[in-house]
C-alpha positions in Angstrom: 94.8 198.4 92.6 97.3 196.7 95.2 99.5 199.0 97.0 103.3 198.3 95.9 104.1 196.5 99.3 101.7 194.0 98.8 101.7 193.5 95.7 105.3 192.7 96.2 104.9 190.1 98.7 102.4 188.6 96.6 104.8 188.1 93.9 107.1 186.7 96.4 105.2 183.8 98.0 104.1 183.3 94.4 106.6 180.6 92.9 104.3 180.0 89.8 104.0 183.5 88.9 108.2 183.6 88.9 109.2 180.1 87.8 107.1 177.3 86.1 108.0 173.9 87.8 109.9 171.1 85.8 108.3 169.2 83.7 109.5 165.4 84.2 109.1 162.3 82.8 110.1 159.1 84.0 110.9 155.6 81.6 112.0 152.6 83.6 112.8 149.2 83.3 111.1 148.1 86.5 111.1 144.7 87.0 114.8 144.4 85.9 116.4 144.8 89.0 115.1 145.7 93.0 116.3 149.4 92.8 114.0 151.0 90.0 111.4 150.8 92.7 113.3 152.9 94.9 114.8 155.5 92.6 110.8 155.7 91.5 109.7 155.8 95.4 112.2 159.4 95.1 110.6 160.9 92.6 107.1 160.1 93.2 108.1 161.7 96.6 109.2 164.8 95.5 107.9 168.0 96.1 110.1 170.6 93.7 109.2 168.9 90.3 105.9 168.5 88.1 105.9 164.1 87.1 103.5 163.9 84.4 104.2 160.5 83.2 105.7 157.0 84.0 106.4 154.7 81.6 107.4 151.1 81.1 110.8 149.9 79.3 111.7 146.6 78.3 115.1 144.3 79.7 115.3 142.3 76.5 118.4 140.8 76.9 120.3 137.4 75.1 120.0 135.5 78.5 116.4 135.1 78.2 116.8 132.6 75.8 119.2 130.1 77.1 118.7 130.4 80.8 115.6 129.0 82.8 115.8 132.4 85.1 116.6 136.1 84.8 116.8 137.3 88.5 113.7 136.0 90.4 111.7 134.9 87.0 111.1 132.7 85.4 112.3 133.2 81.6 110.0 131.1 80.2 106.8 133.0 78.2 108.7 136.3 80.2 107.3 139.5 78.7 109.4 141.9 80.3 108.0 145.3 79.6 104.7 143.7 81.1 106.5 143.1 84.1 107.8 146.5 84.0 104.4 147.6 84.0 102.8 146.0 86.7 105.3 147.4 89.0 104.6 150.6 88.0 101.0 150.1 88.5 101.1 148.2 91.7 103.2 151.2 93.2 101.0 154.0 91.9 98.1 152.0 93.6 100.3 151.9 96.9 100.3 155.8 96.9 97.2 156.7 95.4 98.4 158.4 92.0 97.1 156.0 89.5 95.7 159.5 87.4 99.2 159.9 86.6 99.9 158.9 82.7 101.9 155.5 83.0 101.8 153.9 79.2 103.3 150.7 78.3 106.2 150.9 76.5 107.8 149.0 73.7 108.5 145.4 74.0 112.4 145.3 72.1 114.7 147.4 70.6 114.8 149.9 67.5 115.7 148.8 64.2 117.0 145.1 64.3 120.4 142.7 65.7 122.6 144.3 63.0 121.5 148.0 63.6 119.0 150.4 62.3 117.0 153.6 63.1 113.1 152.0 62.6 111.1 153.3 65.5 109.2 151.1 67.7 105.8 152.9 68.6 104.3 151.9 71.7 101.7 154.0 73.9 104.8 155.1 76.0 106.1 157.2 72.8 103.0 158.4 71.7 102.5 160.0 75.3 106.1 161.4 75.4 105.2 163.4 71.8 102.1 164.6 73.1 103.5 165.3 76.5 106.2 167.7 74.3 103.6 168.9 72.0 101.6 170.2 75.2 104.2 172.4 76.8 104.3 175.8 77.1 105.8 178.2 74.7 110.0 178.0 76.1 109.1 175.1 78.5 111.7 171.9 78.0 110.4 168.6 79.1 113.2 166.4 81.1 113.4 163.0 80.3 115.1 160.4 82.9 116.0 156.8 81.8 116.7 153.9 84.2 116.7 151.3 81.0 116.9 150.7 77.7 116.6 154.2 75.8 114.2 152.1 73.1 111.3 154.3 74.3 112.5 157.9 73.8 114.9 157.2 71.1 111.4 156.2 69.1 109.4 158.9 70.0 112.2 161.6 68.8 112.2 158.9 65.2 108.3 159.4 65.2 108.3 162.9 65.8 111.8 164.8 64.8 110.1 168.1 66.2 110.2 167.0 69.8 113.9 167.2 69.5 115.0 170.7 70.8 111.9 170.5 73.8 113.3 168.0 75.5 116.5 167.1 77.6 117.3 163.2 78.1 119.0 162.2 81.3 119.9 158.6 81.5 121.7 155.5 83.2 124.3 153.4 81.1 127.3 152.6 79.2 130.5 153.2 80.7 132.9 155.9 80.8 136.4 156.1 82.4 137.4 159.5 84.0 141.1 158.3 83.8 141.7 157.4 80.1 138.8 159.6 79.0 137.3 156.6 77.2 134.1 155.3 76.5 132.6 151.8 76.9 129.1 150.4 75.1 129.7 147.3 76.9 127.2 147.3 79.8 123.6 146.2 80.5 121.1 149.4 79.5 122.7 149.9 76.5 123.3 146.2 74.9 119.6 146.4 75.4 119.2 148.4 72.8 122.8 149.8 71.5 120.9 151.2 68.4 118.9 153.8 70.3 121.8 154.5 71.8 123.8 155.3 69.1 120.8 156.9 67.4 120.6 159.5 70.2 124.5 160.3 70.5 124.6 160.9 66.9 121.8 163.6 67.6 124.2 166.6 67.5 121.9 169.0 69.1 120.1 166.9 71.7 120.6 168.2 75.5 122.0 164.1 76.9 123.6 163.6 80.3 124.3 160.3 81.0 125.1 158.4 84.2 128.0 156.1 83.5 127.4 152.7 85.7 131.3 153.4 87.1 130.0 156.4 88.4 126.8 154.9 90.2 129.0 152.6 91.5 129.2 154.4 95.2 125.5 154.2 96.2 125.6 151.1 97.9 122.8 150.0 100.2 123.5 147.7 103.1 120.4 144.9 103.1 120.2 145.4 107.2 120.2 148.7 107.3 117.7 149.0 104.6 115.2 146.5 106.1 115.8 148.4 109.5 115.0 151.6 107.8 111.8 150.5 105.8 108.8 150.3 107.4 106.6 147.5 107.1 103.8 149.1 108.2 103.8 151.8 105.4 103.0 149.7 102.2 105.3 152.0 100.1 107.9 150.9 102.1 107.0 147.5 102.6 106.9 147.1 99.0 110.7 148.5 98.5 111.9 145.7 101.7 109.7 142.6 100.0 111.5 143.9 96.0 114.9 143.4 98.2 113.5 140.4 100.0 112.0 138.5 96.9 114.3 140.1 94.2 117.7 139.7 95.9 117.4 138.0 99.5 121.7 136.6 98.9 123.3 140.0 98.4 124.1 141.6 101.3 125.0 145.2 99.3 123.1 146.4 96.5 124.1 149.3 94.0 121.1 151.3 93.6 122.0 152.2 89.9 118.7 154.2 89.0 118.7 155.9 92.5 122.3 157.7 91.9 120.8 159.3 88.6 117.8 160.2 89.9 119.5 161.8 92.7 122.0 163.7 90.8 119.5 165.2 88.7 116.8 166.0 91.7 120.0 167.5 93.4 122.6 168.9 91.5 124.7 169.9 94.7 125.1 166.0 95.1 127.1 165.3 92.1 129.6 167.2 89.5 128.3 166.9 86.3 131.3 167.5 83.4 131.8 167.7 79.7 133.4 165.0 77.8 134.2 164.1 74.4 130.9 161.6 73.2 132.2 158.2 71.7 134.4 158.5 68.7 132.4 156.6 66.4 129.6 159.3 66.8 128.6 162.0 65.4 128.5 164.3 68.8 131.2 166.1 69.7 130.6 166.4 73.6 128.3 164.5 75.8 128.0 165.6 79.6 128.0 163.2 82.2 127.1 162.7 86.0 130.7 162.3 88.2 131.6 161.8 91.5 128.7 161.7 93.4 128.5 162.2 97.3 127.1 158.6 98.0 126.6 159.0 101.8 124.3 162.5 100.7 122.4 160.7 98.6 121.3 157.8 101.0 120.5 160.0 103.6 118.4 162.3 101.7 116.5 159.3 100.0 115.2 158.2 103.5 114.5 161.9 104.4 112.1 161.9 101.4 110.3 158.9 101.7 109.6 159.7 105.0 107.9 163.1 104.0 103.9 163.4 104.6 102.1 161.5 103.5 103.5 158.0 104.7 102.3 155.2 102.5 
């Protein structure tokens, strides 16, 4: 039998006997915009949390189909989940972690143009159910979206049971602080409005959301990015050529999908309140991320990525 003393320290340098890490899953829209790559890079990177999947999410949006180009693509025979997914892939490769579960998602939106609740399976919500169904007895699984919320929304439509195991954490809509007002009219959500009103009607499902206002802070400077990426690291390399190839005319960028991923990997960064959810659903009260400390989060991103080992 251990004496008390040591058995005490034991139990003290013994974080998984105390505390079980979080559980996290990660759904992004990758090859939407340049930073999904680095709010992905973050997590990836971090130490405090358990990842146990990655998966694609579509950028559906009407511009596909009048325009010859959506960012740096071509829109022409454009699949964009696919493109979603090679990212994804390619950066795994880059650091070594392609055991980590990283299904495709689904390639549009739930129900159809005019609204409804039909799922739309894909490998992406088949892995988020079993990811839920394999949890330990009182563990949650947390759910962060940088996209369209077509994934999620259908794996809770597949299988209701998941519903009180999980809490969803996403990017979109808009929400204004001063009139206490919400706005549907932004990118993630037109993507797919009917998951998104499928989920805020979803009275008893833990939701934080990131309004875009609120994101709106985290702005990278292109030079001072490129002078802190390292070419010689392929991770990095990779988040200076998405910058170089994706966006080479903006001088700023708003990394959208950093700020959430930031405010949730470091709740002293960011306020997070209760508001009223959009009248026209059937929550009451949605919680939201709010003035985050921009400056913070910058610096900390580069403290992580720099963190052993250097890709």
């Amino acid at each position: 039998m251990l004496p008390i003393k040591t058995l005490f320290l034991f139990l003290l340098f013994s974080p998984c006997l105390l505390a079980q890490t979080q559980k996290v899953w990660l759904d992004a829209d990758t090859g939407n915009e340049m930073d999904d790559l680095y709010a992905i890079a973050r997590v990836l990177k971090d130490e405090k949390i358990e990842l146990i999947g990655l998966s694609s999410a579509h950028f559906n949006n009407p511009d596909l189909l009048v325009f010859d180009k959506w960012n740096a693509y071509d829109t022409r025979g454009l699949v964009t989940v696919e493109d979603s997914q090679r990212l994804n892939e390619e950066m795994l490769e880059i650091m070594g972690m392609m055991e980590l579960p990283h299904p495709l998602g689904a390639d549009r939106q739930i129900g159809r143009a005019w609204g409804g609740q039909e799922p739309r399976d894909s490998p992406a919500a088949q892995a988020i159910i079993q990811a839920v169904h394999e949890l330990e007895e009182g563990e949650k699984l947390d759910i962060l979206t940088l996209g369209a919320l077509t994934n999620i929304a259908s794996a809770i439509i597949l299988e209701p049971s998941i519903l009180p195991s999980i809490r969803i954490y996403s990017l979109g809509a808009r929400y204004f602080l001063d009139r206490k007002a919400w706005s549907k009219n932004e990118f993630n959500i037109r993507n797919d409005l009917n998951a998104f009103d499928y989920l805020m009607d979803l009275e008893k499902l833990d939701f934080t959301v990131m309004p875009v206002e609120e994101a709106l802070p985290l702005q990278f400077d292109r030079e001072e990015t490129y002078g802190n990426l390292n070419d010689e690291l392929p991770l990095e390399k990779m988040l200076a050529d998405r910058w170089r190839e994706q966006n080479p005319q903006s001088q700023t960028r708003v990394m959208w999908d950093l700020a959430l991923v930031q405010a949730y990997l470091r709740p002293d960064l960011s306020e997070v309140l209760t508001v009223n959810a959009p009248p026209e659903n059937k929550k009451l009260s949605v919680k939201i991320f709010a003035r985050i400390d921009a400056e913070a989060m910058e610096k900390e991103f580069y403290e992580v990525l720099r963190r052993a080992p250097n890709l």
